[in-house]
MIDOSE-1310 file (N, C-alpha, C; in nm, 2 decimals, decimal comma, always signed):
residues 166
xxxx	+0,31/+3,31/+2,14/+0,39/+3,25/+2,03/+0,36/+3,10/+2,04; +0,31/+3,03/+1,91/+0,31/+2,88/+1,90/+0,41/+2,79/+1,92; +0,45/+2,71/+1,99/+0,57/+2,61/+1,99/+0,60/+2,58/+1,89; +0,74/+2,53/+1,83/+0,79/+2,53/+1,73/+0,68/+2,39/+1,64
xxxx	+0,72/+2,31/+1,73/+0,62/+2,15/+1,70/+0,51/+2,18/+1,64; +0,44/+2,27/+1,72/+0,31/+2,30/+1,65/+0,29/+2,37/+1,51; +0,42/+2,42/+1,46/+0,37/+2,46/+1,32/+0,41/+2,39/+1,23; +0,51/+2,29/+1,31/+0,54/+2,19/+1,18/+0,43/+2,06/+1,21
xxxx	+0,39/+2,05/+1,25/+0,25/+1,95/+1,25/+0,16/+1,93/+1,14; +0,15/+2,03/+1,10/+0,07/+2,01/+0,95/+0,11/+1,98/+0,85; +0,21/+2,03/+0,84/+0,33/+1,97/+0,71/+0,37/+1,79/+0,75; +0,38/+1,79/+0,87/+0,44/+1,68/+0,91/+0,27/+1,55/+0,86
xxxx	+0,20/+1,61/+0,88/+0,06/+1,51/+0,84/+0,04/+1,51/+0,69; +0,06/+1,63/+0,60/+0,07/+1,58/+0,45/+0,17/+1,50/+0,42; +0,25/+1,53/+0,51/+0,39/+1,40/+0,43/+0,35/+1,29/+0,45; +0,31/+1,24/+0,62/+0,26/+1,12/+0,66/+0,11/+1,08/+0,59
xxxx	+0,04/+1,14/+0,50/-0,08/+1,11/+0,44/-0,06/+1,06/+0,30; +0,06/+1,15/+0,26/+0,12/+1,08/+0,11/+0,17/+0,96/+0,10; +0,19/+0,89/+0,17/+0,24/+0,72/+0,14/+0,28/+0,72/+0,05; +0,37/+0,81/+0,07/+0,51/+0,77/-0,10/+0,66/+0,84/+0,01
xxxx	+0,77/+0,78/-0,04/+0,89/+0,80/+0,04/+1,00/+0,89/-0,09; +0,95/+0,89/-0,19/+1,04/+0,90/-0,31/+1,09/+1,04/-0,31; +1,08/+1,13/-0,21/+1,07/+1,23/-0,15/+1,19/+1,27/-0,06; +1,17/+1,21/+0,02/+1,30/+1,19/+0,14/+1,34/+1,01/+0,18
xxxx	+1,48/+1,08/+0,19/+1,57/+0,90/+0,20/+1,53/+0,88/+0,34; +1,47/+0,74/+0,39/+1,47/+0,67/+0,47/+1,56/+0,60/+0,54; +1,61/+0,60/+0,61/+1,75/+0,48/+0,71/+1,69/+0,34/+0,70; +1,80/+0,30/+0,66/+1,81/+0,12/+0,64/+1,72/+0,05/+0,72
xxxx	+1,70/-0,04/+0,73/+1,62/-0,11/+0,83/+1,63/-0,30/+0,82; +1,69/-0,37/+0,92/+1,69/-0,46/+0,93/+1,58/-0,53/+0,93; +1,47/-0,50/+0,89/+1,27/-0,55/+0,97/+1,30/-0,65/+0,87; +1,26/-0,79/+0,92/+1,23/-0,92/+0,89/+1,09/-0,94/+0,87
xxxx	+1,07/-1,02/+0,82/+0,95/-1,03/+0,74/+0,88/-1,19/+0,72; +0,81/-1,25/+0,81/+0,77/-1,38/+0,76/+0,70/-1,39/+0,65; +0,78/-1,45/+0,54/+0,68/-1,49/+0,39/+0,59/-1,57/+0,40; +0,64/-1,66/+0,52/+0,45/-1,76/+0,50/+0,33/-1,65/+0,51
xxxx	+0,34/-1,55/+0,54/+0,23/-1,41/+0,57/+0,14/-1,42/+0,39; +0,25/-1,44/+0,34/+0,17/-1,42/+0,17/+0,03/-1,54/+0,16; +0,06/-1,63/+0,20/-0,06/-1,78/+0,20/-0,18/-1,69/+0,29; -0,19/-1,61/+0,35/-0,26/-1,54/+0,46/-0,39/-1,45/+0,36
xxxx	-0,36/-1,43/+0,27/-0,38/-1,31/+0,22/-0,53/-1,38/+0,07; -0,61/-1,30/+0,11/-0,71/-1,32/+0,02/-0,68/-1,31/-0,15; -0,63/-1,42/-0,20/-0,59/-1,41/-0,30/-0,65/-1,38/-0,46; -0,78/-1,44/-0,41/-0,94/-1,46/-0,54/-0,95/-1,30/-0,52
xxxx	-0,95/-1,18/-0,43/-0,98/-1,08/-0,43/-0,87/-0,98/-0,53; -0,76/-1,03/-0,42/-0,63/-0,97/-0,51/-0,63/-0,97/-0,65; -0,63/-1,06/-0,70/-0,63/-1,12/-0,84/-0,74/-1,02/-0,93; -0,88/-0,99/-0,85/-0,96/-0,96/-0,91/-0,88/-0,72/-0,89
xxxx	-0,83/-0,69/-0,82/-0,81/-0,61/-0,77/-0,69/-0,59/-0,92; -0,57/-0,67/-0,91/-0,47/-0,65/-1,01/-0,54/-0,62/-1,16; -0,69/-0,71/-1,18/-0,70/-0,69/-1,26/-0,75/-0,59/-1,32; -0,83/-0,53/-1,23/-0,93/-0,38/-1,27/-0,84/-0,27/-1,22
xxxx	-0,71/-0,31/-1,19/-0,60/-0,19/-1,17/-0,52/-0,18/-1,32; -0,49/-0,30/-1,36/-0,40/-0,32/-1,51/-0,54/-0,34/-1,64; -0,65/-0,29/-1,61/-0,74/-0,27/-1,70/-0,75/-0,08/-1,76; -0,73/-0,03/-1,59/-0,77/+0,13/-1,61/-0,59/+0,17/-1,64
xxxx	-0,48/+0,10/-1,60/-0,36/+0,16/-1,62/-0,36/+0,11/-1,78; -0,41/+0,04/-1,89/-0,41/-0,05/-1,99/-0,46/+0,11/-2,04; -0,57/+0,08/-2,03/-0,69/+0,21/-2,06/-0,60/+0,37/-2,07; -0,53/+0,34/-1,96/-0,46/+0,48/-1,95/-0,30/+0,54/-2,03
xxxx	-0,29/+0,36/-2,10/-0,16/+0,38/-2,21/-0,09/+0,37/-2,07; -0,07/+0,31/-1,95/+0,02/+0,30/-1,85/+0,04/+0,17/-1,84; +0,22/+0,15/-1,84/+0,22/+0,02/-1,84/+0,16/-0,10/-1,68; +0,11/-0,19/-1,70/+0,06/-0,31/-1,64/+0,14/-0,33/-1,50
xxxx	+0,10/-0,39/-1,40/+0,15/-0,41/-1,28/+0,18/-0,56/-1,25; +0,31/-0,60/-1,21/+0,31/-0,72/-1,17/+0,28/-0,77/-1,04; +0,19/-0,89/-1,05/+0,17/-0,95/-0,92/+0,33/-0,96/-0,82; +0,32/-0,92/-0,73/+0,41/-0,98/-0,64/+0,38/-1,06/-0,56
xxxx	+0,43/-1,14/-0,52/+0,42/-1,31/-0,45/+0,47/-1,27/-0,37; +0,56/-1,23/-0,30/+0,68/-1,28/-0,20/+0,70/-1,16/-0,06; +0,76/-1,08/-0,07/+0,80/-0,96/+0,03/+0,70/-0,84/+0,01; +0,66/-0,77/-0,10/+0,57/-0,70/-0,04/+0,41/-0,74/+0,02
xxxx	+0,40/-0,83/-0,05/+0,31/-0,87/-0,05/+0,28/-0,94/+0,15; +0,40/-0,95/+0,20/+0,43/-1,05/+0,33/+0,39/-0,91/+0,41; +0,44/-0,79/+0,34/+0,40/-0,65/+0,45/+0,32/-0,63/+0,42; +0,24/-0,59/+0,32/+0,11/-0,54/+0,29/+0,02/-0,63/+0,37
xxxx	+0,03/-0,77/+0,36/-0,07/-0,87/+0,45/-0,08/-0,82/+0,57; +0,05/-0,77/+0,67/+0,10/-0,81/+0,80/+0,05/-0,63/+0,82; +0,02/-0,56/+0,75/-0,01/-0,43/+0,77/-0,17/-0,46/+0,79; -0,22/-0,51/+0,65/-0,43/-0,52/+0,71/-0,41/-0,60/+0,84
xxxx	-0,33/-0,68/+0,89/-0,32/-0,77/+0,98/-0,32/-0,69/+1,07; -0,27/-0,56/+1,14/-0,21/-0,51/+1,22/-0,35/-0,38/+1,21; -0,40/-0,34/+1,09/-0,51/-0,28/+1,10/-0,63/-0,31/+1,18; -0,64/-0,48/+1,08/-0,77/-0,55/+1,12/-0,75/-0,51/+1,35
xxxx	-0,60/-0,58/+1,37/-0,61/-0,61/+1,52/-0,61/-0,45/+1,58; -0,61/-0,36/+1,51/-0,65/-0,22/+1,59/-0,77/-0,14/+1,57; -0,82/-0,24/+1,52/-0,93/-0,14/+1,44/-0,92/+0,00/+1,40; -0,84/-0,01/+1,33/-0,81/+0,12/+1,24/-0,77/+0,11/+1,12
xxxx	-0,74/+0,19/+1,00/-0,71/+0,22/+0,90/-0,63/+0,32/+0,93; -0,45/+0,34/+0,81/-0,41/+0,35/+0,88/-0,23/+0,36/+0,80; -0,16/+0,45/+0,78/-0,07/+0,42/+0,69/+0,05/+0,37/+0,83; +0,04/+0,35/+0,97/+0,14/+0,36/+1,04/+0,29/+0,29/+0,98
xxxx	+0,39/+0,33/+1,02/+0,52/+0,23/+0,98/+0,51/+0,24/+0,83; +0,47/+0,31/+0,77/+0,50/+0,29/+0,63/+0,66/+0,30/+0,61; +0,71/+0,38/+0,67/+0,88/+0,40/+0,60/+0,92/+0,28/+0,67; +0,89/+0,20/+0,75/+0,92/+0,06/+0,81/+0,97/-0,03/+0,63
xxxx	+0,81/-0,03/+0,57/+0,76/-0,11/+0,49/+0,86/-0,06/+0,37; +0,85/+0,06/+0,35/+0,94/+0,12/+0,22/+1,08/+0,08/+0,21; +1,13/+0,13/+0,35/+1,30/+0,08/+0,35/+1,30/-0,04/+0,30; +1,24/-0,15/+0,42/+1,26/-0,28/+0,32/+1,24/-0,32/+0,23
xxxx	+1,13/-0,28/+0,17/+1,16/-0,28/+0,05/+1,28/-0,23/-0,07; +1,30/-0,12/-0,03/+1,41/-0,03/-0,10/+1,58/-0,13/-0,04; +1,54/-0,19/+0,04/+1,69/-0,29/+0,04/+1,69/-0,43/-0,03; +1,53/-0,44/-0,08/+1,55/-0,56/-0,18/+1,56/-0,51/-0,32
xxxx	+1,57/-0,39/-0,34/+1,61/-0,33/-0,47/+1,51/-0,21/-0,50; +1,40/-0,18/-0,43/+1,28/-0,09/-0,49/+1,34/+0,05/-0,49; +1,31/+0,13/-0,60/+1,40/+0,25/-0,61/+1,26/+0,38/-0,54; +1,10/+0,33/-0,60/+0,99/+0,42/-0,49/+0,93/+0,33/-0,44
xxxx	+0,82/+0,36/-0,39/+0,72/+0,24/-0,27/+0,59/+0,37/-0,26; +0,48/+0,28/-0,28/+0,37/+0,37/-0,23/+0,25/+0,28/-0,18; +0,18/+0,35/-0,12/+0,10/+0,24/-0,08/-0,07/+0,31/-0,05; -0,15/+0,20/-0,10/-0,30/+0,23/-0,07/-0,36/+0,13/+0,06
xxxx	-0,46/+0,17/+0,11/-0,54/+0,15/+0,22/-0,72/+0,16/+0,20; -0,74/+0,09/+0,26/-0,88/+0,09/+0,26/-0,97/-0,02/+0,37; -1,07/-0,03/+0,39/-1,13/-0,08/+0,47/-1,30/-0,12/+0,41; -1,36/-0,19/+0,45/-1,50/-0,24/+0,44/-1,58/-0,27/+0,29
xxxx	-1,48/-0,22/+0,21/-1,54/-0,21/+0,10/-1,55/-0,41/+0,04; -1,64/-0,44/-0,03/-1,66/-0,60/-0,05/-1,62/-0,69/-0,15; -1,60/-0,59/-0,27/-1,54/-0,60/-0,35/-1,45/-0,54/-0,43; -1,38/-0,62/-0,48/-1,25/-0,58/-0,51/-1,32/-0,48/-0,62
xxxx	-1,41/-0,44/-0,72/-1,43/-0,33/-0,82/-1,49/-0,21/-0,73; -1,56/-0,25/-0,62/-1,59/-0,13/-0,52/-1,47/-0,09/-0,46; -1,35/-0,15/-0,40/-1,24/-0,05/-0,33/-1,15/+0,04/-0,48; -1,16/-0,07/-0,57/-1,05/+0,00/-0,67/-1,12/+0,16/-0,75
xxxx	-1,26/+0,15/-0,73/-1,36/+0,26/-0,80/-1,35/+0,36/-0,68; -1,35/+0,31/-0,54/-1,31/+0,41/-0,44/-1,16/+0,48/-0,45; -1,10/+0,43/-0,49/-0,95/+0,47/-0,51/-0,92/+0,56/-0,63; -1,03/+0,52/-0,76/-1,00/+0,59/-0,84/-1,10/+0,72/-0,83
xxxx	-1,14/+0,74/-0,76/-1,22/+0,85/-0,73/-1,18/+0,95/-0,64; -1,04/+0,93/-0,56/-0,96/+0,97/-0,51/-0,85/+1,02/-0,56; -0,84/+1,14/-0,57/-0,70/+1,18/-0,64/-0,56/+1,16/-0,61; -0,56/+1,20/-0,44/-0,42/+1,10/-0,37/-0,41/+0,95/-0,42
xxxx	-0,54/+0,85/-0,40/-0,52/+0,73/-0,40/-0,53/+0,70/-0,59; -0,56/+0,80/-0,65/-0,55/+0,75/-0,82/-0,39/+0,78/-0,86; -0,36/+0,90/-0,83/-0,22/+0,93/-0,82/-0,13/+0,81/-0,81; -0,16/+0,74/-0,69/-0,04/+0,63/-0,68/-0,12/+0,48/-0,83
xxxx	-0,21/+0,50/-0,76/-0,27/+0,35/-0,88/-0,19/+0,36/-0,98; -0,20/+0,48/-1,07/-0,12/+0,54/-1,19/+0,00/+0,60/-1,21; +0,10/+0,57/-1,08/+0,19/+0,60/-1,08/+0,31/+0,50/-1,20; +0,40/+0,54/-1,16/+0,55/+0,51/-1,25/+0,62/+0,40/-1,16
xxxx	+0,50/+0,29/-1,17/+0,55/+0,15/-1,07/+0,55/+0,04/-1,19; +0,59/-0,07/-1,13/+0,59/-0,20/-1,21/+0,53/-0,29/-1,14; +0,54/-0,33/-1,03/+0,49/-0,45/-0,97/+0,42/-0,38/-0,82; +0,31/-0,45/-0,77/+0,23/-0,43/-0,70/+0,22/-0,58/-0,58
xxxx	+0,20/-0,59/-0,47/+0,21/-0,62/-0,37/+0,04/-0,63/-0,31; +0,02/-0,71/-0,21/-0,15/-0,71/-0,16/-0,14/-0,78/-0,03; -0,26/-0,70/+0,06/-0,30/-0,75/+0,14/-0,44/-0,76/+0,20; -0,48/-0,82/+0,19/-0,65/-0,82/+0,19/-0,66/-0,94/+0,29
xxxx	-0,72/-0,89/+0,38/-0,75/-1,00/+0,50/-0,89/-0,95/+0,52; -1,00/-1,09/+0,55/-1,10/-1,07/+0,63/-1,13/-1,05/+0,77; -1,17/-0,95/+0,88/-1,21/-0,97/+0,98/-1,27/-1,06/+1,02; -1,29/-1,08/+1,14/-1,40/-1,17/+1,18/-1,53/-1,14/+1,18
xxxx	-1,59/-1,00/+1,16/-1,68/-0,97/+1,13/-1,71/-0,90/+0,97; -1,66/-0,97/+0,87/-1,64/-0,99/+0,78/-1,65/-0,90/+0,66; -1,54/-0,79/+0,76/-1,54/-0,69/+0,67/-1,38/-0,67/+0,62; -1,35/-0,63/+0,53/-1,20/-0,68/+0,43/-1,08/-0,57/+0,47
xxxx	-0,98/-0,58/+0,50/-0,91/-0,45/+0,52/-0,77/-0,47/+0,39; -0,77/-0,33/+0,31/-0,67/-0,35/+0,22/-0,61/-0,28/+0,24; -0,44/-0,33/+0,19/-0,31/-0,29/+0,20/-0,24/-0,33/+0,08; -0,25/-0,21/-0,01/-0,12/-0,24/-0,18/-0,04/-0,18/-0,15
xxxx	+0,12/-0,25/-0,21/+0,20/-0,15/-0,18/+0,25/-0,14/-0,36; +0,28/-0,04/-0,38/+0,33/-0,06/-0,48/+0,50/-0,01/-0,51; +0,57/-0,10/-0,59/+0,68/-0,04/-0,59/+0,74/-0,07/-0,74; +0,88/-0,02/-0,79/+0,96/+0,01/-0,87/+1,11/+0,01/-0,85
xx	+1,19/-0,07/-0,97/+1,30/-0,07/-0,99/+1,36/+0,03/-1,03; +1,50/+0,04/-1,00/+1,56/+0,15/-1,03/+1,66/+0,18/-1,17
């Protein structure tokens, strides 16, 4: 007979693969957040990313995504940050990232990931080619969050989070 752990393991890896919380309630969380993290963040990329995201959601009769400046965007940085220094990709601590969010008012949170890709129309064409990762692009959000940091070997690690008012 299999241990009990072991059959919920699989189940437990689609939940953790979905990066969305809208599912099951998360416990509060105190996690602080340095905003100066937002100045950190590759912004000429971002920009170009928002755009070819609110071009195909435009395209798709889905309303447009707002830049966020401030707190998601401080975790989404501090997440490629925490990728780039493990060399991994990687949704770790997402419900970290969600709670806080959801205590500055976000009613879902979801988030995309990516690595190496160079430009901002190559990760977002990877995403949309992805049915998990198109799913959220075109989800029932408003504002959008970024974190795009360069390695030092000058390959890009990305972190959107996206989220929604209630």
């Amino acid at each position: 007979m299999r241990a009990p752990w072991k059959l919920l393991l699989p189940l437990l890896l689609i939940d953790l693969l979905s990066c969305s919380t809208n599912e099951m309630e998360q416990n509060p969380t105190q996690e602080k957040i340095d905003l100066a993290l937002v100045n950190e963040n590759e912004w000429d990329i971002s920009n170009a990313i928002l755009e070819a995201i609110n071009r195909h959601r435009e395209n798709m009769g889905i309303n447009i995504l707002l830049k966020d400046t401030s707190y998601a965007t401080a975790y989404a940085v501090r997440h490629s940050k925490y990728m780039e220094a493990t060399k991994s990709v990687n949704h770790n601590n997402f419900f970290i990232r969600s709670a806080a969010l959801k205590e500055k008012g976000a009613k879902e949170v979801s988030e995309n990931i990516a690595y190496g890709y160079s430009t901002a129309a190559t990760v977002v064409n990877a995403w949309l080619k992805s049915d998990a990762h198109r799913k959220v692009l075109e989800g029932n959000f408003s504002h959008i969050g970024f974190g795009v940091i360069k390695s030092s070997d000058g390959r890009y690690y990305y972190t959107t989070l996206y989220y929604s008012f209630g």
